[in-house]
Steps between C-alpha positions, in 0.01 A plus 500: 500500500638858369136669564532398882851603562627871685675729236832554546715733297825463369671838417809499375804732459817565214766532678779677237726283350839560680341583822334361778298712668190764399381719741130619548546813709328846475129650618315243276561214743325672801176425477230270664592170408258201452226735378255322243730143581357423782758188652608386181872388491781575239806349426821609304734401256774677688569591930301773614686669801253824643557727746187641679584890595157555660132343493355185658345207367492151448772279277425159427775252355343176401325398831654724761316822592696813620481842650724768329546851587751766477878410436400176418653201190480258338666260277300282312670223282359464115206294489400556816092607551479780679256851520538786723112670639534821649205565766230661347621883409842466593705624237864303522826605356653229404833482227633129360777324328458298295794264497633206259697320818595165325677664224659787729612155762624311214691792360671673797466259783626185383873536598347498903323071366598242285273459222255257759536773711361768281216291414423437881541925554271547215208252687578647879454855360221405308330273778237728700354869423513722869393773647810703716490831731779786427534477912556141531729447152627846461801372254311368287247771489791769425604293210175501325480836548849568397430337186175716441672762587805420249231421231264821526804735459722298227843655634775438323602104507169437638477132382824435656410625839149277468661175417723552824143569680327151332770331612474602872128517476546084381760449842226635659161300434759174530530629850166504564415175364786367758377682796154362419597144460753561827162587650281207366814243617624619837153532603562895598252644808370756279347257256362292741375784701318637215389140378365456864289824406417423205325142585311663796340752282431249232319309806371768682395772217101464604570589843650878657869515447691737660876543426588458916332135401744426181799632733399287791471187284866580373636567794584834432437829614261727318741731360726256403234229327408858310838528353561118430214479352495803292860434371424193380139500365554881387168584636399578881318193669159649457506558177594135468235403684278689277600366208442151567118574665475631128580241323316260714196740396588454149465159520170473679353781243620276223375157649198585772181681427482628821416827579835778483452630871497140653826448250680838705402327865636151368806660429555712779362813487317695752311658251405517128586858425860394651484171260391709201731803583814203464400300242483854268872598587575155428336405221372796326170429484164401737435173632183481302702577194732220532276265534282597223868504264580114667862609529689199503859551731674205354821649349663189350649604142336168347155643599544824278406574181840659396503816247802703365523838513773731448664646839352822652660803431327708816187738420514774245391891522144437516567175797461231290684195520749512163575215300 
């Protein structure tokens, strides 16, 4: 029933007709994000492609949590939940493009596909919102930035020079959608080393965990496991491990009227102060809060009660969130 389901908003964009791109840049898009929205999600009638120039937070897209910080993207397909929470009184400058990619594919990339093709372009771009480091994609990274760049100064044949960019940018995320599947299908060491971590944690998260452990049960050294774990999670191992004692809290707080310290020792921590310390830079609010809102973490788009809004244009003078 409507009453029982999570809002979720949609805010939508108007892309000019003619064009297929409208940038958001400028001082009115740094700013403390998620304030007053707690977790809820959002979704978009167009891609959303951001660029993260400093600040640290989390981003969720639909059920996958991640760690950003500076020098940091993403591209997020249309109709994709997502929300990005920066830790509590971190102001983030963040800039986004908003991008009509089946029209732009369909338009100037269909001489690379027959028309099945084009159709199967349009669905592998579209297929999966992600998170991406400057350092470990640094092409695509200068090409979002190039087309910022292109769009904040409006030089003379401006829109030319950003179609050659979308186009590029495109090449790009269809290489990353084939090195992940290469990944997933050849069974690559770093995914199974990581995987290996991953399951002992998930195991193991009530007990002490030290990162020598995760490295020893991957067969790696410690600096190494740090680096294979960090370049493919995009977070370092104990903040992994930190995030998953916290959402195993959530979920006793939610379903166990047990008292909150004996929640922090069931999930691992030494101490309560420590547990309360984490589950604020995490979650933005107290333990005791949480459970007294009964947040529910399900993020499934038929569970939401879905309302339109029109897109964000950053915060005004006065740092409020414009309309």
């Amino acid at each position: 029933m409507a009453k029982n389901k999570k809002k979720m908003e949609f805010r939508y964009y108007e892309i000019p007709k003619g064009e297929y791109i409208l940038p958001k840049l400028g001082k009115g898009w740094e700013q403390e994000y998620g304030v007053g929205y707690g977790s809820m999600q959002h979704f978009h009638n167009y891609m959303e492609v951001g660029y993260c120039y400093h600040g640290k937070g989390r981003l969720i897209i639909e059920d996958r949590i991640y760690r950003y910080s500076d020098q940091m993207f993403t591209i997020i397909p249309a109709n994709v939940p997502h929300t990005t929470i920066s830790d509590p009184g971190n102001i983030c400058k963040w800039e986004f493009l908003f991008i009509d990619a089946d029209l732009f594919i369909r338009d100037h990339m269909s001489e690379m596909f027959d028309i099945g093709g084009v159709d199967k372009v349009i669905r592998d771009i579209n297929s999966r919102g992600t998170l991406k480091t400057r350092e470990n994609h640094p092409i695509a990274a200068q090409i979002i930035l190039s087309i910022i760049r292109e769009c904040r100064k409006e030089d003379i044949y401006f829109k030319e020079s950003v179609k050659g960019y979308l186009y590029s940018l495109f090449i790009e995320v269809l290489r990353l959608k084939d090195e992940r599947e290469r990944i997933i299908s050849n069974g690559a060491k770093v995914d199974r080393f990581v995987r290996d971590a991953i399951e002992y944690v998930g195991a193991h998260y009530a007990e002490e965990i030290r990162v020598s452990d995760l490295a020893s049960v991957c067969g790696l050294s410690e600096s190494h496991f740090r680096r294979t774990f960090e370049e493919s999670m995009n977070m370092k191992p104990n903040e992994y491990i930190n995030l998953v004692r916290i959402d195993k809290a959530c979920e006793l707080l939610e379903k166990e009227r047990i008292q909150i310290e004996d929640i922090a020792y069931k999930v691992g921590y030494q101490t309560p102060s420590t547990f309360n310390r984490n589950f604020k830079n995490l979650t933005g609010t107290s333990p005791l809060k949480w459970r007294e809102q009964g947040r529910d973490k399900s993020s499934k788009r038929e569970e939401f009660l879905i309302s339109a809004q029109r897109g964000w244009e950053g915060l005004d003078k006065d740092g409020k969130q414009k309309r």
